[in-house]
C-alpha positions, 0 to 999 in steps of 0.5 A: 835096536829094539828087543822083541818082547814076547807075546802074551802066550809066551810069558805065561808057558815061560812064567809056569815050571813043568808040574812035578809029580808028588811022590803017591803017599797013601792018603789019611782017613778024613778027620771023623766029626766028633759029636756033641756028646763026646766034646768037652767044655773048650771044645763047646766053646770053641764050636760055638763061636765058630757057629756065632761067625759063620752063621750069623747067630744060635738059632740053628738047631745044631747050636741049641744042642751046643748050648745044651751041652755047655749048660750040662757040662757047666752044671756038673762041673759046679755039683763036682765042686760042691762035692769036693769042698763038702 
Protein backbone atom coordinates (compact mmCIF):
# COMPACT_ATOMS: atom_id res chain seq x y z
CA UNK A 1 0.00 0.00 0.00
CA UNK A 2 1.22 3.32 0.76
CA UNK A 3 5.46 3.47 1.86
CA UNK A 4 6.05 5.55 5.18
CA UNK A 5 8.61 8.14 4.01
CA UNK A 6 10.80 9.26 6.65
CA UNK A 7 10.54 12.32 8.66
CA UNK A 8 12.72 15.19 7.85
CA UNK A 9 14.82 14.15 10.87
CA UNK A 10 15.38 10.66 9.57
CA UNK A 11 16.76 11.61 6.16
CA UNK A 12 19.36 13.98 7.08
CA UNK A 13 21.03 11.28 10.07
CA UNK A 14 20.54 8.80 7.04
CA UNK A 15 22.11 11.11 4.36
CA UNK A 16 25.39 11.85 6.54
CA UNK A 17 28.23 8.57 6.80
CA UNK A 18 29.58 8.39 10.55
CA UNK A 19 32.73 11.05 10.62
CA UNK A 20 36.02 9.48 10.44
CA UNK A 21 38.74 10.10 12.45
CA UNK A 22 41.83 11.54 10.26
CA UNK A 23 44.80 9.69 11.18
CA UNK A 24 46.85 13.01 13.31
CA UNK A 25 49.72 14.19 10.99
CA UNK A 26 51.58 16.88 12.63
CA UNK A 27 50.55 20.12 11.01
CA UNK A 28 53.22 22.42 8.49
CA UNK A 29 54.28 25.59 9.88
CA UNK A 30 51.99 28.28 8.33
CA UNK A 31 53.63 29.69 4.97
CA UNK A 32 55.65 33.01 6.30
CA UNK A 33 54.72 35.98 4.09
CA UNK A 34 57.30 37.06 2.23
CA UNK A 35 58.18 40.68 2.18
CA UNK A 36 58.18 43.05 -0.55
CA UNK A 37 62.04 43.37 -0.53
CA UNK A 38 62.66 39.47 -0.92
CA UNK A 39 60.04 39.49 -4.14
CA UNK A 40 61.03 39.58 -7.42
CA UNK A 41 59.49 41.08 -10.68
CA UNK A 42 56.49 38.16 -11.52
CA UNK A 43 56.16 37.84 -8.23
CA UNK A 44 55.44 42.01 -7.83
CA UNK A 45 53.29 41.42 -10.54
CA UNK A 46 51.55 38.89 -9.60
CA UNK A 47 50.90 40.94 -5.71
CA UNK A 48 49.68 43.46 -7.70
CA UNK A 49 47.12 42.25 -9.55
CA UNK A 50 45.58 40.58 -6.69
CA UNK A 51 45.72 43.81 -4.97
CA UNK A 52 43.93 45.56 -8.06
CA UNK A 53 40.76 42.85 -7.49
CA UNK A 54 40.64 42.66 -4.00
CA UNK A 55 40.73 46.10 -3.04
CA UNK A 56 39.33 47.93 -5.40
CA UNK A 57 42.77 49.73 -6.93
CA UNK A 58 46.50 50.96 -5.64
CA UNK A 59 45.85 53.26 -3.21
CA UNK A 60 46.79 51.53 -0.38
CA UNK A 61 50.15 52.14 1.11
CA UNK A 62 51.21 48.26 0.78
CA UNK A 63 50.46 48.78 -3.10
CA UNK A 64 52.72 52.08 -3.20
CA UNK A 65 55.67 49.88 -1.65
CA UNK A 66 54.69 47.20 -4.66
CA UNK A 67 54.80 49.74 -7.04
CA UNK A 68 58.13 51.05 -5.67
CA UNK A 69 59.30 47.87 -5.85
CA UNK A 70 58.67 47.18 -9.66
CA UNK A 71 60.03 50.52 -10.53
CA UNK A 72 63.32 49.56 -8.57
CA UNK A 73 63.45 46.09 -10.02
CA UNK A 74 62.67 47.57 -13.63
CA UNK A 75 65.29 50.15 -13.22
CA UNK A 76 68.07 47.66 -12.52
CA UNK A 77 67.11 45.13 -15.01
CA UNK A 78 67.45 47.93 -17.65
CA UNK A 79 71.17 49.28 -16.26
CA UNK A 80 72.29 45.50 -16.23
CA UNK A 81 71.16 45.37 -20.02
CA UNK A 82 72.97 48.68 -20.74
CA UNK A 83 76.06 47.02 -18.85
CA UNK A 84 76.14 43.80 -21.00
CA UNK A 85 75.57 45.11 -24.45
CA UNK A 86 78.47 47.98 -23.58
Amino acid sequence: MAEEKPTQEEATTEAKPAPEEKPETPASPPKKKKKINKMTLEEIEERLKYVQETQGGLDSLYAQHLLQRREYLLQQKQSTKKSKSA
